[in-house]
C-alpha positions as CSV (number, residue, x, y, z in Angstrom):
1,X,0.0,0.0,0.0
2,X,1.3,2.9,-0.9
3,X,0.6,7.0,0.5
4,X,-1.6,9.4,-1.8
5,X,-1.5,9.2,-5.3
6,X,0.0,12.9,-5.7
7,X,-2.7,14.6,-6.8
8,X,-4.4,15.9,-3.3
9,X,-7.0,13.4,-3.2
10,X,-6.0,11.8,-0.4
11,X,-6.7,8.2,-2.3
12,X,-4.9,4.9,-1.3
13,X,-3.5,3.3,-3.9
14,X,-3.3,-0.9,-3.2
15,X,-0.7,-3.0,-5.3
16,X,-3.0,-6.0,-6.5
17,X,-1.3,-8.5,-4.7
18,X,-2.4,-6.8,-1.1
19,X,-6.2,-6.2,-3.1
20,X,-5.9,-9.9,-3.6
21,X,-5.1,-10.7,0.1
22,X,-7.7,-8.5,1.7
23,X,-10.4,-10.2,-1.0
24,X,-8.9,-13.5,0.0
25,X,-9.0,-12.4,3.8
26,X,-12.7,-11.5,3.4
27,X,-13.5,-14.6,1.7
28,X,-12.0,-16.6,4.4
29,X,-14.3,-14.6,7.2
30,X,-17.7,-14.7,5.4
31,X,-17.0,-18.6,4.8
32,X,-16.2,-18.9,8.6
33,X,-19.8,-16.5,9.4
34,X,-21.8,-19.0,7.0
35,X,-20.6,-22.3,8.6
36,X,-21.8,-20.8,12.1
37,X,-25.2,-19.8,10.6
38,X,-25.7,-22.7,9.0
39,X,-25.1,-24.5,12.9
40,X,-27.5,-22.3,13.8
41,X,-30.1,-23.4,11.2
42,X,-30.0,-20.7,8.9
43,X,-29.3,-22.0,5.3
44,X,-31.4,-19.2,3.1
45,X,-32.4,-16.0,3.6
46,X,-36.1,-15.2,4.3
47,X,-36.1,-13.3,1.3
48,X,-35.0,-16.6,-0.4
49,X,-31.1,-15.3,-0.7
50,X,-28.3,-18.1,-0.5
51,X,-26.2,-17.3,2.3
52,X,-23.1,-16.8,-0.3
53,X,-24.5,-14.1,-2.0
54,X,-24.5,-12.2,1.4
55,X,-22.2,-9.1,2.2
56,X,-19.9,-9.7,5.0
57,X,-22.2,-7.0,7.0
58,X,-25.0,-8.7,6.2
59,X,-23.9,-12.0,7.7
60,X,-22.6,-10.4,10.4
61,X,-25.8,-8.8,11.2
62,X,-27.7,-12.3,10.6
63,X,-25.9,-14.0,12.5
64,X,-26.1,-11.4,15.9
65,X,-29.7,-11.7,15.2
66,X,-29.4,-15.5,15.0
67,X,-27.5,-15.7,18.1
68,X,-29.8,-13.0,19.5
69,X,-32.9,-15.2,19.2
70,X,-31.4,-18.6,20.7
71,X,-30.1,-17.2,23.7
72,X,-34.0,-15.5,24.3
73,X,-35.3,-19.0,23.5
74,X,-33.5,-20.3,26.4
75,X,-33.9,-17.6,28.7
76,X,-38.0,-18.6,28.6
């Protein structure tokens, strides 16, 4: 990664290697946040989405409300 691009726009400039990594990296984590949904039960959205073609944020979010709603189950 290198500092700005020398024009004053304060953008980042990413060789494609580290792009590749970071994508890779990403990849890795929303693999990891499908495996625990799909423990949980969850193996399609309600809107009839595969879990793959979910953001990373969107997982994330699925799977706090997932975790959300079993621990309340317990709880009654």
């Amino acid at each position: 990664m290198t500092g700005c691009n020398g024009n004053g726009s304060g953008v980042i400039r990413m060789s494609k290697s580290f792009k590749s990594y970071l994508r890779e990296a990403i990849e890795r984590v929303k693999d990891k946040r499908i495996e625990q949904l799909i423990e949980l039960g969850r193996v399609k959205m309600e809107d009839g989405r595969q879990l793959y073609e979910l953001t990373l944020s969107e997982l994330d979010h699925e799977y706090r409300c997932m975790k959300e709603m079993r621990r309340r189950s317990r709880c009654s």
